[in-house]
C-alpha positions in Angstrom: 0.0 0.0 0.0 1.1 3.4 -1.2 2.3 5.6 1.9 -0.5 8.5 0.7 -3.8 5.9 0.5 -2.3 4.5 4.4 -2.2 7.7 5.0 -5.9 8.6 4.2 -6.9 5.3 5.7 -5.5 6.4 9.1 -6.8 10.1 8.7 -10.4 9.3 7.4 -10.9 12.7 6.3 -14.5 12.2 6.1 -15.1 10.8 9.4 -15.8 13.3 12.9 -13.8 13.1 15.9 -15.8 12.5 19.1 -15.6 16.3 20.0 -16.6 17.2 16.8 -19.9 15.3 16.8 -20.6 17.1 20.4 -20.5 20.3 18.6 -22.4 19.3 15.9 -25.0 18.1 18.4 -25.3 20.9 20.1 -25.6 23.2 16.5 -28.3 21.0 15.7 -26.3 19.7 12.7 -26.0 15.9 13.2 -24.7 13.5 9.9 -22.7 16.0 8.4 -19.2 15.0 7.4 -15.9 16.4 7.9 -15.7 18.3 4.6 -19.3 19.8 5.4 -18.4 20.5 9.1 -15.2 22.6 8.1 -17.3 24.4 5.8 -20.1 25.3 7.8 -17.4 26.5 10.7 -15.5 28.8 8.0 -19.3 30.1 6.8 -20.0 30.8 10.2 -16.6 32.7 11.0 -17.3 34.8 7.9 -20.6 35.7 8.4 -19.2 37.1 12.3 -16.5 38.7 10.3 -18.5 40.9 8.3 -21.4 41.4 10.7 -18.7 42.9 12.8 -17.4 45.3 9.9 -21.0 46.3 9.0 -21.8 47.0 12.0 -18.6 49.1 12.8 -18.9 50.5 9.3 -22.7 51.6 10.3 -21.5 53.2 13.9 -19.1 55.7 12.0 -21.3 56.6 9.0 -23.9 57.3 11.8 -21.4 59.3 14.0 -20.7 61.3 11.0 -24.4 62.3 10.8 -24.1 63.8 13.6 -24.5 67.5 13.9 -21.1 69.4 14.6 -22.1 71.5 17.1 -24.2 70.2 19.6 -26.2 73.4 21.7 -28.9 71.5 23.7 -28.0 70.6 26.9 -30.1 67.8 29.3 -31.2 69.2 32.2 -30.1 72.6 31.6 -29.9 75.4 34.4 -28.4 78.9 34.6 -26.1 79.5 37.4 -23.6 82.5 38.8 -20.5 81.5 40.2 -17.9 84.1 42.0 -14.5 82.6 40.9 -11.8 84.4 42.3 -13.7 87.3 42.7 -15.1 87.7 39.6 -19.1 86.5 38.9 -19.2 84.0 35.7 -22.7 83.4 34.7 -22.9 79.7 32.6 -25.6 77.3 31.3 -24.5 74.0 32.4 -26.3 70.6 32.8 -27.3 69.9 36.6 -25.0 67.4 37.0 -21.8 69.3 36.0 -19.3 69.0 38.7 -17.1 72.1 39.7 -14.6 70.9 38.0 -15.8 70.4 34.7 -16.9 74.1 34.8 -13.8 75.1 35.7 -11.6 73.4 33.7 -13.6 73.4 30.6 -16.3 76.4 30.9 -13.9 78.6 32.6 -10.5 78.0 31.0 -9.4 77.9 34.7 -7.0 74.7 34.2 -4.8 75.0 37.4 -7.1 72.7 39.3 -6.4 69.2 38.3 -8.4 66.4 37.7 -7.0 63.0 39.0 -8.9 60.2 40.2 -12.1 62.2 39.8 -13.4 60.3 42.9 -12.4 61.9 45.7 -9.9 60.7 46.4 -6.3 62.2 45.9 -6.9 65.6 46.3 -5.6 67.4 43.2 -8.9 68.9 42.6 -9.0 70.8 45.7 -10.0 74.3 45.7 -11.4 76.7 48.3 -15.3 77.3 48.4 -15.8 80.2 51.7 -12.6 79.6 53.3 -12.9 75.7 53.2 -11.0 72.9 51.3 -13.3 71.1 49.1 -13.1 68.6 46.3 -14.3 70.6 43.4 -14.8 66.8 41.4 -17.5 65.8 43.6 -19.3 69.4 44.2 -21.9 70.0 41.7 -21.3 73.7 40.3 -25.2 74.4 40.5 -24.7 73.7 44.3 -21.9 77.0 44.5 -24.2 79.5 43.6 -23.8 82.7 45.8 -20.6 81.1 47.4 -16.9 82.1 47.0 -14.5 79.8 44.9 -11.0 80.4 45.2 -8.6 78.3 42.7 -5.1 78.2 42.8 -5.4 81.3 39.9 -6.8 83.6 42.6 -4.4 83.5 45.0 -1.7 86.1 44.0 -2.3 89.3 44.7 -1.2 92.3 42.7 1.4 90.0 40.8 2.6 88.8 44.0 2.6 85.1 45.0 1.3 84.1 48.0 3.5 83.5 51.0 2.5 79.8 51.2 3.5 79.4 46.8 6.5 81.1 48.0 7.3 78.7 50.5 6.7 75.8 48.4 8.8 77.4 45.5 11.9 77.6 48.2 11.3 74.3 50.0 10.8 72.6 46.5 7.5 71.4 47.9 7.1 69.6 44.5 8.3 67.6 41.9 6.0 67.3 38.4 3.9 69.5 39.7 0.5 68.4 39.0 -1.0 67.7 42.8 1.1 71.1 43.8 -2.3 73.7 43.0 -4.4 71.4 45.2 -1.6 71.0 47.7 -1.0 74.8 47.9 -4.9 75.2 48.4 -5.5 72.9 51.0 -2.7 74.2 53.0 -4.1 77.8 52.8 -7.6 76.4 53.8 -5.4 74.5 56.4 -4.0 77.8 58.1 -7.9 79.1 58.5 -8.6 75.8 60.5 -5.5 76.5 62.4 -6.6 79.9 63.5 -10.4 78.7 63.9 -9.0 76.0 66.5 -10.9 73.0 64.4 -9.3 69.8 66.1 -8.3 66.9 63.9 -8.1 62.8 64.3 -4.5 63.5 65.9 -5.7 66.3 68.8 -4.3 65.3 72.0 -6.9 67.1 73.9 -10.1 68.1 72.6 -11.1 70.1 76.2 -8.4 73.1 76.1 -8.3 73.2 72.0 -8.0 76.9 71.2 -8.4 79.4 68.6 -4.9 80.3 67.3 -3.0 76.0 67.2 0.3 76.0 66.4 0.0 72.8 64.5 2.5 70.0 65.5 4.6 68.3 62.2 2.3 65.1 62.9 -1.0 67.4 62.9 0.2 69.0 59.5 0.4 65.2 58.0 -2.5 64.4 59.2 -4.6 67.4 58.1 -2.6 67.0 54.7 -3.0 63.4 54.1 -5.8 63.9 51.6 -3.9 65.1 48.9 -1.7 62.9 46.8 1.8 63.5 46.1 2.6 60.6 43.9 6.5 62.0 43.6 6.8 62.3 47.2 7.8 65.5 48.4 5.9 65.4 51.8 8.8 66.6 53.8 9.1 69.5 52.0 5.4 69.9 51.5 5.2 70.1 55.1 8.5 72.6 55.6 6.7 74.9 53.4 4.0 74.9 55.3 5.4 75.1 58.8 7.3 78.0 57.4 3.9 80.0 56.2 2.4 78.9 59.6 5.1 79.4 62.6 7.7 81.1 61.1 9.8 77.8 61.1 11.6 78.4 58.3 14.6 76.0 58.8 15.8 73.8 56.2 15.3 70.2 57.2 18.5 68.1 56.6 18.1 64.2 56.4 19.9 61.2 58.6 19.7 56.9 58.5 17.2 56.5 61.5 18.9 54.5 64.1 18.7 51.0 64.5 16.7 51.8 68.0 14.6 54.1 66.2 13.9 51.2 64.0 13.1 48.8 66.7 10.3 51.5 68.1 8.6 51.8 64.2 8.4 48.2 64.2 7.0 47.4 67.3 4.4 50.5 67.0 
């Protein structure tokens, strides 16, 4: 026998494997032969092929139907807001965040988006002398209230003392947490002043007006904004200068192997 016809013997090109018969069974195509079953299976693929270009091929020839510029808003209010001490009357949808009209309506691009949840910071901005997260306030929701961004706070072409500090103490390294950094401290040195106690206060009976905040309460107060590059020692240098005066430069040693013993054991 010719090594091609023992070859064919062996193979059976005609006859299903096991597996291929439980496919079969479950397409509802039982007593078709191997030839038929490869074609069917290459049919098949080519029809989900093209459905799959047609249907992409639809999408853009529909997305190019679309009107250029877009004017209807849902939801659509008219609302004031005082940005650094200017009034900015917009038509926004109801669920625009601060942000969003800030950045985008405004042209006021110092305040940075991030995470857009919450939760690193960078969006911070002042709203009547408080911190806030400007990506989860609503902008119809600051009507009538004062917004400070990190825009408004020179004076007269003058920086303010707490940029200043951060431009000494190279409280930064890309850059892009710094405006939210810079406005939470600000905010911080109200609280300070207001005597507003934090997780850390010692003693919540003789708290004051007028703290002189403690390096750990400046952490602690600071912790919600994000510096990925990690310039929280000088972050907090710059601040300490701004708030008592304590304008030395720190300077860095290995911690002891005691010292090490306490962190572990803490």
């Amino acid at each position: 026998m010719k090594e091609d016809d023992k070859f064919k013997e062996e193979v059976n090109l005609d006859k299903l494997s096991d597996d291929e018969n439980i496919i079969l069974d479950a397409m509802g195509l039982n007593g078709s032969s191997r030839r038929k079953f490869l074609k069917q299976v290459s049919t098949a693929s080519l029809g989900i092929y093209a459905s799959s270009f047609f249907t992409s091929e639809l999408f853009a020839s529909t997305m190019k139907d679309l009107p250029e510029n877009t004017t209807a808003l849902l939801n659509e209010i008219k609302v004031n807001l005082r940005v650094n001490e200017m009034v900015k009357p917009l038509t926004l949808d109801s669920r625009t965040s601060l942000l969003d009209a800030l950045r985008e309506r405004l042209g006021l691009t110092g305040t940075k988006k991030g995470c857009d949840h919450g939760q690193c910071g960078a969006c911070t901005v002042i709203i009547d002398g408080k911190r806030n997260l400007s990506c989860l306030t609503l902008a119809a929701t600051c009507e009538g209230k004062e917004i400070t961004t990190v825009e408004g706070l020179a004076k007269n072409s003058e920086m303010h003392p707490m940029q200043q500090a951060f431009l000494k103490h190279d409280g930064f390294q890309c850059g892009y947490c710094t405006p939210g950094q810079i406005c939470s401290a600000i905010a911080l040195l109200e609280e300070a002043k207001n005597g507003e106690a934090s997780y850390v206060t010692e003693d919540l009976k003789t708290i004051k007006s007028g703290l002189t905040l403690s390096e750990e309460e400046i952490r602690e107060r600071m912790s919600g904004n994000i510096c990925r590059c990690g310039a929280y020692n000088n972050i907090v240098q710059a601040f300490k200068e701004v708030h008592s005066g304590d304008n030395e430069m720190p300077t860095w040693e290995f911690a002891t192997q005691e010292q090490m013993n306490k962190a572990k054991n803490a």
